[in-house]
C-alpha positions as CSV (number, residue, x, y, z in Angstrom):
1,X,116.5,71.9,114.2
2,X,114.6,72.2,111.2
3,X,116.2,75.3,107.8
4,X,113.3,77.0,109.0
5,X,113.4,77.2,113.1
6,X,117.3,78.2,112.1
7,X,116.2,80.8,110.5
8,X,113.9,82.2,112.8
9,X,116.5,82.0,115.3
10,X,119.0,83.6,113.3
11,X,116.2,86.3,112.4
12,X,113.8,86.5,115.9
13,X,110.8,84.6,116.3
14,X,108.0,85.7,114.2
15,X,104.6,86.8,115.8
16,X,101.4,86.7,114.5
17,X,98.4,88.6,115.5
18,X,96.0,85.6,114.8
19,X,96.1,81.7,115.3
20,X,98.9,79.9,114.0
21,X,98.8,76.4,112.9
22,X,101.6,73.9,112.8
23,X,103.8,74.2,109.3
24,X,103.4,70.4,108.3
25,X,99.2,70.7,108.9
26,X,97.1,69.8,105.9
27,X,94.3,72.6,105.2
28,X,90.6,71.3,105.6
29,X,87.0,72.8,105.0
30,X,87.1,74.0,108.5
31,X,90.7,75.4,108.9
32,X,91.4,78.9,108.0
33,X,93.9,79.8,105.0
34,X,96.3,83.2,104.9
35,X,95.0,85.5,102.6
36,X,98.1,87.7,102.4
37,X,97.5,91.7,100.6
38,X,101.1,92.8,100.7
39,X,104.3,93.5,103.1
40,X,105.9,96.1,104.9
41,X,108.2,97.2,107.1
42,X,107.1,96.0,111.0
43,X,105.7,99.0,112.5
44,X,103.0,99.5,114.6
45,X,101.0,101.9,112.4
46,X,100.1,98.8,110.1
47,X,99.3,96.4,113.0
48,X,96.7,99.2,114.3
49,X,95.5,99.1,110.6
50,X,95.2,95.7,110.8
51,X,92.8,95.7,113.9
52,X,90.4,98.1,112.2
53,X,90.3,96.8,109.1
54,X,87.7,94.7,106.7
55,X,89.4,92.7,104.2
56,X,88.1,89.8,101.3
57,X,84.4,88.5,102.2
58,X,84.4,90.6,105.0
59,X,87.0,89.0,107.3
60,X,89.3,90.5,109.3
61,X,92.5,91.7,108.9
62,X,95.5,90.1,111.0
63,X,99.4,90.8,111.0
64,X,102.1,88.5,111.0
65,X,105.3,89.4,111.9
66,X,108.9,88.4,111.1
67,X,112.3,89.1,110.3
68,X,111.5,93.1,110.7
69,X,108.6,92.6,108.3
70,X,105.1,92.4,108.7
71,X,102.6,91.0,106.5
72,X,98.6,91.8,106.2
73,X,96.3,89.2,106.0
74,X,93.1,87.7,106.3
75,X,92.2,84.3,107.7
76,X,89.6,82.8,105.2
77,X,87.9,79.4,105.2
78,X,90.0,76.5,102.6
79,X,86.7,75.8,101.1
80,X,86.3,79.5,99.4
81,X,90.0,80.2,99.0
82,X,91.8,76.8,98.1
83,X,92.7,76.6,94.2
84,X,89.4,75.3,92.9
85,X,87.9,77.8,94.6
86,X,89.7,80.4,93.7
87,X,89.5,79.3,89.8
88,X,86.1,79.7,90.0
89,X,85.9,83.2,91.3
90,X,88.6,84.5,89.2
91,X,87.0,83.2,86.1
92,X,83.3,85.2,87.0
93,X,84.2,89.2,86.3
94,X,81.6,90.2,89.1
95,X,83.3,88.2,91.7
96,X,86.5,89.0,90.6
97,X,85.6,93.2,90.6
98,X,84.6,92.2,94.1
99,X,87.5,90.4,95.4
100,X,89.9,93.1,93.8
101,X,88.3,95.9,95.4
102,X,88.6,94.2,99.0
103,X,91.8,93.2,98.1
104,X,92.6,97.0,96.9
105,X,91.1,98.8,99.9
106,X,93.8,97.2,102.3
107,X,96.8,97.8,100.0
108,X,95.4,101.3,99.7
109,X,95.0,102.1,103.4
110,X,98.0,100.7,104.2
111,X,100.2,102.4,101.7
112,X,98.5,105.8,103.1
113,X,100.4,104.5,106.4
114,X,104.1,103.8,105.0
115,X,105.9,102.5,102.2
116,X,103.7,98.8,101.6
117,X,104.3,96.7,98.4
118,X,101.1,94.7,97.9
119,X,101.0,91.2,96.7
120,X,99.4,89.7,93.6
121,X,95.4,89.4,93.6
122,X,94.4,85.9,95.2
123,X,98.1,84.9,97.1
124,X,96.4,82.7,99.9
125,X,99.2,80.4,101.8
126,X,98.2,77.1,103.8
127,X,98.4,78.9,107.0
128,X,100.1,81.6,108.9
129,X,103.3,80.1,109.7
130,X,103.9,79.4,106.2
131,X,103.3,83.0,105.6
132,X,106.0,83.9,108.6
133,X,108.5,81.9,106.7
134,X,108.0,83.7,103.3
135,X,108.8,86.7,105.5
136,X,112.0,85.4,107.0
137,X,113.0,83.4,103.5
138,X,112.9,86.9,101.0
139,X,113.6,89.4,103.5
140,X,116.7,90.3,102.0
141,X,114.7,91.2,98.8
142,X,111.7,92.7,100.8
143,X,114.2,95.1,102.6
144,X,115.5,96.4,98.7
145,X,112.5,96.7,97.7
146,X,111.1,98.7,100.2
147,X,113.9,101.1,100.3
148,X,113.8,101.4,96.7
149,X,109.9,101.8,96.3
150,X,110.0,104.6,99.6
151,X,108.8,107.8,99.0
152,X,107.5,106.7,95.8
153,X,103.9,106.0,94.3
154,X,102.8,104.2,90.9
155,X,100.9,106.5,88.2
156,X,99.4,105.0,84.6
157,X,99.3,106.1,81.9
158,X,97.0,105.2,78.9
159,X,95.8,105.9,75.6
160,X,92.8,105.2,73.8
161,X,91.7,105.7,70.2
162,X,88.1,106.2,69.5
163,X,87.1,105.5,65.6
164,X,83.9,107.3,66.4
165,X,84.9,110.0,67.4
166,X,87.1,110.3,65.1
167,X,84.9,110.0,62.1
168,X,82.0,112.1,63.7
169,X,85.4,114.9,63.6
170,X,85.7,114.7,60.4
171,X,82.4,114.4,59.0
172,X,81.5,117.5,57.0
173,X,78.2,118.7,55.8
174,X,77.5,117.6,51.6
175,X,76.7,120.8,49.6
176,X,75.1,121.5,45.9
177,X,78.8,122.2,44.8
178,X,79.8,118.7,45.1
179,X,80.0,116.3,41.8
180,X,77.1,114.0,41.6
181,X,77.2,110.7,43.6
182,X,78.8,107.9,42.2
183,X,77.2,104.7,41.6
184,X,76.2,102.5,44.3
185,X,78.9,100.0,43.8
186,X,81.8,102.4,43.2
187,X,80.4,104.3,46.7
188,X,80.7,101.5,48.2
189,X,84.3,100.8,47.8
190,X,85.2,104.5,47.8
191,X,83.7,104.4,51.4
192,X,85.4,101.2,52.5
193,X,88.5,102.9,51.0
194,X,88.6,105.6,53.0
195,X,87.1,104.1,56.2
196,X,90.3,102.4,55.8
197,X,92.3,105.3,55.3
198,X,90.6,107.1,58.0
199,X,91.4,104.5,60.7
200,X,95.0,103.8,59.4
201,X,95.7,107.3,59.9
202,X,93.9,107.2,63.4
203,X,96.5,105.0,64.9
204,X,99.2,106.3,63.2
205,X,98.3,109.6,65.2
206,X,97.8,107.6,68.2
207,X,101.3,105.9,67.9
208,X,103.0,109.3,67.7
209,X,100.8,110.5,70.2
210,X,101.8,107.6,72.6
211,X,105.6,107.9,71.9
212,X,105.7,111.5,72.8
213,X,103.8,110.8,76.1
214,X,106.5,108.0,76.7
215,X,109.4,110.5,77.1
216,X,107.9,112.8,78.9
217,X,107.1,110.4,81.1
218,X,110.3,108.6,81.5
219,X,112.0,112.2,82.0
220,X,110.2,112.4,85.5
221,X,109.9,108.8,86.6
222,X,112.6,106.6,88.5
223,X,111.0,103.5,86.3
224,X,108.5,102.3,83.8
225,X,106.5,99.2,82.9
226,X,104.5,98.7,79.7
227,X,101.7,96.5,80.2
228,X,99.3,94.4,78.3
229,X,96.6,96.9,76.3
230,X,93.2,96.8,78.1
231,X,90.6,95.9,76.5
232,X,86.2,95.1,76.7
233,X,85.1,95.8,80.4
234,X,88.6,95.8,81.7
235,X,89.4,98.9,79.9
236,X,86.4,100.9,81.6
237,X,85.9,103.5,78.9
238,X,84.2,103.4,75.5
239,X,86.9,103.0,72.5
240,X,90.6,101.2,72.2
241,X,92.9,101.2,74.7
242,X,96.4,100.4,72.8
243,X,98.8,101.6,75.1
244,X,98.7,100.9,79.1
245,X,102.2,102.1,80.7
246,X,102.6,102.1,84.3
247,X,105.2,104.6,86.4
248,X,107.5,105.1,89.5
249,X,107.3,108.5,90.2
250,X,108.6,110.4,93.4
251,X,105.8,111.5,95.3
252,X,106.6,115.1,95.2
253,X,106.5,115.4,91.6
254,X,103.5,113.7,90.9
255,X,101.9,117.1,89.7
256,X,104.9,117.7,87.6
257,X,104.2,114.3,85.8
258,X,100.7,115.0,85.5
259,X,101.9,118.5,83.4
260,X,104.5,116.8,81.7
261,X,102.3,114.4,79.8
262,X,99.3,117.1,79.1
263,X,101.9,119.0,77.6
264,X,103.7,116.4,75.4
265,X,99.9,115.4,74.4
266,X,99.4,116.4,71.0
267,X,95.0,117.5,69.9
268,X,93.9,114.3,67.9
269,X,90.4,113.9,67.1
270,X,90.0,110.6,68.4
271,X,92.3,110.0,70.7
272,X,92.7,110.4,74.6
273,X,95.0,110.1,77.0
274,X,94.2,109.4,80.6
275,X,96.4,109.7,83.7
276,X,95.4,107.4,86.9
277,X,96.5,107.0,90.2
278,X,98.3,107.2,92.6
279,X,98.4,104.1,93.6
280,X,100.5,101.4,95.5
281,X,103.5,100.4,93.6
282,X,101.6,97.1,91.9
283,X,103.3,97.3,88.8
284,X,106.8,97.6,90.9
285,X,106.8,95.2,93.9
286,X,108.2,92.3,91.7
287,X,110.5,93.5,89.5
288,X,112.9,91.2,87.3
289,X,115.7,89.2,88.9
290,X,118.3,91.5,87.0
291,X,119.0,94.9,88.5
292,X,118.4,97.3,86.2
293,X,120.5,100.4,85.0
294,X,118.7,102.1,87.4
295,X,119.7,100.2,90.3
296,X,115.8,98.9,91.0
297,X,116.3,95.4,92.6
């Protein structure tokens, strides 16, 4: 008997809601792949999900089942999904925005069900059995995280600075009391000098205003990720996005986050600060390999 079937055995036999091929089976044009959106806990609320829902490119949604877990996914043809494929829809924005809001709308109904921690964008396994065994294989881990992650939801926070605005703030009206104009050459540099000044002094204000958000954020929140700084389309808003933070919160103090970093956000003429979520735990559901002082996983 194969590490796997022992496994199984030791575990129960995994069931899936949709055709299973054999483990060792190469994927063709015509054979389906796993698309896989996330894992919870085996309950039937998320296999009743699963038969109503659409997922990537309009396929259905299926469950497989094993070890006490349960998986969501969609079987999609190798052709679309396989790693070329998939290169070349993760390298066009529009098809990307498209897959990514399939792939959302799942995690995001299922989470409304029960505690669900969703799986990166674009995980697609050779088939379904391979999929059960992931299950069986990081169980263990699934179970922490799940426990750790329950009664829980993700909120971000950002910050963006807007030079526009900020100059169009401190614009001010010339007047007849003011000296006469300097020559064209020394205007020049006096206006590059203080364009400089003026957007020096913009992030500074930004900074503080992003540290002060920080803590009052990390008062209320059970953890916190900082992520990469959006930026062009990504960022969906006009102006700078320089600081993208992303955190755990207890559900029932959501609103108490949401007043806790309106209050620690100080009035600066050119920058904003923007709350989003909830979501499902996407910044959370892979955290590092080292428990932290917190005790995540």
């Amino acid at each position: 008997m194969s590490a796997p079937d022992q496994t199984r055995k030791a575990a129960g036999a995994p069931t899936c809601e949709t055709g299973v091929r054999a483990v060792g089976e190469r994927a063709t044009a015509g054979t389906p792949m796993a698309y896989v959106y996330g894992v919870g806990r085996d309950e039937e609320k998320f296999r009743a999900l699963a038969r109503a829902a659409n997922g990537v490119d309009g396929h259905g949604v299926g469950a497989v089942a094993a070890g006490g877990l349960v998986a969501l996914v969609s079987a999609v043809p190798a052709d679309a999904f396989d790693e070329t494929a998939l290169q070349h829809r993760l390298g066009d924005l529009g098809r990307l925005e498209e897959l990514a809001r399939a792939h959302h709308a799942v995690v995001d109904a299922a989470f409304g069900e029960a505690v669900f921690l969703p799986l990166r964008l674009a995980t697609v396994y050779l088939d379904e059995a391979r999929v059960a065994d992931m299950l069986l294989d990081q169980r263990h881990r699934f179970a922490e995280l799940l426990a750790w992650l329950d009664g829980h939801v993700e909120l971000g926070v950002k910050v963006h600075v807007d030079p526009d605005a900020a100059a169009a703030a401190q614009a001010t009206p010339r007047t007849s009391a003011e000296p006469p104009a300097p020559s064209p050459g020394r205007a020049y540099l006096q206006q590059r000098r203080q364009k400089r000044h003026s957007i020096e002094d913009l992030y500074r204000a930004a900074g503080a205003v992003a540290d002060e958000v920080a803590h009052a954020a990390r008062t209320l929140a059970t953890a916190a990720v900082v992520h990469r700084p959006q930026q062009g389309e990504l960022s969906g808003r006009h102006g700078i996005n320089i600081a993208n933070h992303a955190y755990l919160v207890p559900a029932d103090v959501e609103e108490r986050f949401r007043q806790a970093v309106q209050a620690a956000t100080r009035p600066a003429a050119g920058v904003q600060v923007e709350v989003t979520g909830p979501w499902a735990p996407y910044s959370f559901a892979t955290p590092a390999a080292d428990p932290g002082p917190d005790g995540a996983p």
